[in-house]
C-alpha positions in Angstrom: 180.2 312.0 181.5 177.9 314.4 183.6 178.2 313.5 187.2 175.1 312.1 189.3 173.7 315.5 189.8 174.2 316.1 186.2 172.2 312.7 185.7 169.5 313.8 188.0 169.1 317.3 186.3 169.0 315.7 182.7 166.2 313.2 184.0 164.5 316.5 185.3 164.6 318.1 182.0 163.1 314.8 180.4 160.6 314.4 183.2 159.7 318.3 182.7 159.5 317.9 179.1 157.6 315.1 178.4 156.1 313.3 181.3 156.8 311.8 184.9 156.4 308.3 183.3 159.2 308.2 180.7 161.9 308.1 182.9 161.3 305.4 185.3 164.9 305.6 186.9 168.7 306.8 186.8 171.8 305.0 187.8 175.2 306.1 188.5 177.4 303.8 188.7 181.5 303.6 187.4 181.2 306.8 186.4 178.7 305.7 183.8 175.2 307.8 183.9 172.6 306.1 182.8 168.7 307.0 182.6 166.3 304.3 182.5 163.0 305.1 180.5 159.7 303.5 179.9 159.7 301.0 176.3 157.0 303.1 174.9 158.9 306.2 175.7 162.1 305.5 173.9 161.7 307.4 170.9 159.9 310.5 172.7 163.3 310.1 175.3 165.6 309.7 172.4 164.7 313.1 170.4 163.9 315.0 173.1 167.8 314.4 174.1 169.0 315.1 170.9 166.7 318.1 169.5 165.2 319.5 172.4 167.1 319.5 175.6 169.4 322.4 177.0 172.6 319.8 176.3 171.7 318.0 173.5 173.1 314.6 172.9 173.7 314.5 168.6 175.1 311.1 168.2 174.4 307.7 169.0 177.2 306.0 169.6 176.2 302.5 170.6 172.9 300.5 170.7 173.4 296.9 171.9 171.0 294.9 173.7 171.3 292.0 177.1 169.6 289.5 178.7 169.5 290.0 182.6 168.3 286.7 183.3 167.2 285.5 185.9 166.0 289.3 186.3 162.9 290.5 185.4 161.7 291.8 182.7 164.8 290.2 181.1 165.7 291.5 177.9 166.9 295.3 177.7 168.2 297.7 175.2 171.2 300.4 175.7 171.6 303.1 173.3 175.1 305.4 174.1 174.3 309.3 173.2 177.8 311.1 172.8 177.9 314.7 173.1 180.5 316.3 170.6 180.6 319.7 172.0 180.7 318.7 175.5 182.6 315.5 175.2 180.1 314.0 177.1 178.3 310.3 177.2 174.5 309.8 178.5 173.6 306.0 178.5 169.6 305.0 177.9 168.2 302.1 178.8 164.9 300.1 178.5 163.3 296.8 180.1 161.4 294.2 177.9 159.5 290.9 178.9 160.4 288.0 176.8 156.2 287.8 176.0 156.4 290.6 173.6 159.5 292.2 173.0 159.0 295.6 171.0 160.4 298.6 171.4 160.1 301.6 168.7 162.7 302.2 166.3 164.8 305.2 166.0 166.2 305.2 162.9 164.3 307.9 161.7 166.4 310.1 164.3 169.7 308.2 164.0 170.3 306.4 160.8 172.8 304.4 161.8 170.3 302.4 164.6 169.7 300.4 161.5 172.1 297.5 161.3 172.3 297.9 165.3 168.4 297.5 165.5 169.0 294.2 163.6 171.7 293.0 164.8 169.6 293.2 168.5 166.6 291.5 166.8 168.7 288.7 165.4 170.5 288.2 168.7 167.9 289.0 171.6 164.4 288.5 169.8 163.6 292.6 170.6 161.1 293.5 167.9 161.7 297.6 166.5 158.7 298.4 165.7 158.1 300.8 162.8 162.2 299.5 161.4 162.1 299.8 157.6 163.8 296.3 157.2 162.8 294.0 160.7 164.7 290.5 159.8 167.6 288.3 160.5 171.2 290.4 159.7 173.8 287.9 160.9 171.7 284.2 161.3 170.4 282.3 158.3 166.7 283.5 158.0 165.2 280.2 158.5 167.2 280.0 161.9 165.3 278.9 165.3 166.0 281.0 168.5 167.9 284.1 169.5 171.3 282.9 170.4 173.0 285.8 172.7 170.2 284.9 175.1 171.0 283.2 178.6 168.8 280.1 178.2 170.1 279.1 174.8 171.5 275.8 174.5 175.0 276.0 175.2 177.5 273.8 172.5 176.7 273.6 168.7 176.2 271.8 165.7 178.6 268.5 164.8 181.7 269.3 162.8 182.4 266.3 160.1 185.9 265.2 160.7 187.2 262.0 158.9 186.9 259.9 162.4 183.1 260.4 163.0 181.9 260.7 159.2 180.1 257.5 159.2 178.1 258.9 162.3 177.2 262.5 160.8 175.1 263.2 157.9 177.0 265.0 155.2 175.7 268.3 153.8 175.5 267.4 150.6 173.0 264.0 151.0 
């Protein structure tokens, strides 16, 4: 993990390289560096870190979104860069509203952000625009709602057991 200065110095490079508005923020916190960038920016961020920049970051490791509810904006998106040479992690993060969730893919730079991109779609609702196949990867397709989000309905759907199959209506009618 680079250290905070480390953290500072890599959002300096970013800033230096691309603009003063991609980077919106850094935290350091559990030993976990983490830059926080514009949505727009993500892409730009992303392969500028792992083509561009003095240490270059050539893996993503993790992306995974979260809902910080009651927080806003609400929904955001984490990718993990790993560092082989250096042994190294660099966490990137991005804020989204729940009004229009999108954020631009990056599976052109890391191929496997595919199944990751929607697997955070299905869950969360986040939208990757430009993703070469933007639908449902784990939920039925005709399924209503995101359910790893905060203010879905907690419990579930009736399982038919032989004491409450008169109540229930059977799968097959």
């Amino acid at each position: 993990m680079p250290d905070a200065t480390g953290l500072e110095l890599a959002a300096q490079r970013v800033r230096d390289a691309l603009d003063d508005a991609a980077v919106v923020g850094t935290s350091y916190h559990r030993e976990q560096a983490m830059l926080e960038v514009a949505p727009a920016r993500v892409h730009d961020v992303l392969e500028h870190l792992r083509d561009h920049d003095d240490e270059p970051y050539g893996f993503l490791a993790s992306l995974h979104g979260c809902d910080y509810l009651p927080s806003e904006p609400r929904l955001g998106v984490h990718y993990q860069l790993l560092s082989m040479q250096r042994r190294e992690r660099l966490g990137v993060k991005t804020r989204l509203g729940t009004d229009e969730p999108v954020v631009p893919t990056v599976t052109d730079l890391f191929p496997t952000a595919d199944f990751q991109e929607r697997e955070v779609y299905d869950f969360f609702g986040v939208v990757f625009d430009g993703h070469p196949d933007m639908r449902r990867i784990l939920m039925p397709e005709d399924y209503e709602g995101h359910p790893q989000r905060r203010d879905f309905p907690i419990g579930g759907e009736p399982v038919l057991f032989t004491f409450n199959e008169h109540k229930l209506p059977r799968w097959y009618d």
